[in-house]
C-alpha positions, 0 to 999 in steps of 0.5 A: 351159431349162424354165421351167414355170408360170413360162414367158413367157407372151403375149397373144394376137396380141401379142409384147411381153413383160408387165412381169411377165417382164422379172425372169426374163429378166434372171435367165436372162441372168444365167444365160447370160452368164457361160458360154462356149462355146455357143449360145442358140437362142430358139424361139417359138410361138403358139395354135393360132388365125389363119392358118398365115402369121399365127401364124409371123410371130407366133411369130418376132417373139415369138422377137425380142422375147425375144432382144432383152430377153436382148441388152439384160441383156447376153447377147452377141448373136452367142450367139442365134438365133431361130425362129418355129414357130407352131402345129405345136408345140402344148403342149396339145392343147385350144381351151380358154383356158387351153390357148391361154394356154399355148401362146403361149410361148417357150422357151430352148434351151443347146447346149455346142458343142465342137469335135471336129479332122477328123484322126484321131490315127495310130499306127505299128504295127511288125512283126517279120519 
């Protein structure tokens, strides 16, 4: 799920979500809870500054905080996984400020799973002798 400009944002060194996000949370657990059959996995990522083990404690927590405010807008917490990535994900590649704003983010990933049975349907094919 692509948010664009309209993505969830962080602070730098922060996992709390800003008041301003709290209303498109709530309008994609809208979204989400309603659907059946799938997974959420919220993935999260920092800038590409701190330490490698920093930045994933970072991203993961920013991933929980996330979950959390999709869990308390009603979206089954069975559905959602998270992951921290840090800074190996970079989506702009620049040390500008506005480069490492954008990179402090979170994104929402919708897998429709459907079941596939292991057994193969069979045929009896007759033959004439």
């Amino acid at each position: 799920m692509t948010l664009g400009e309209k993505s969830l944002r962080f602070d730098s060194g922060k996992s709390t979500i800003a008041p301003q996000y709290r209303a498109i949370l709530n309008r994609v657990a809208g979204v989400l809870t309603p659907l059946k059959g799938h997974s959420i996995y919220v993935y999260g990522y920092t800038d590409d500054s701190g330490t490698k083990e920093h930045n994933l404690d970072l991203s993961a927590s920013r991933a929980r905080a996330v979950r959390a405010a999709l869990v308390k807008a009603g979206v089954d917490p069975s559905l959602i996984s998270t992951k921290g990535f840090g800074k190996p994900k970079l989506l702009v590649h620049d040390s500008n400020a506005k480069a490492r704003a954008a990179n402090r983010r979170v994104e929402i990933g919708i897998v429709y799973a459907t079941l596939v049975s292991s057994k193969q349907p069979t045929s009896k094919v007759e033959t004439k002798r």
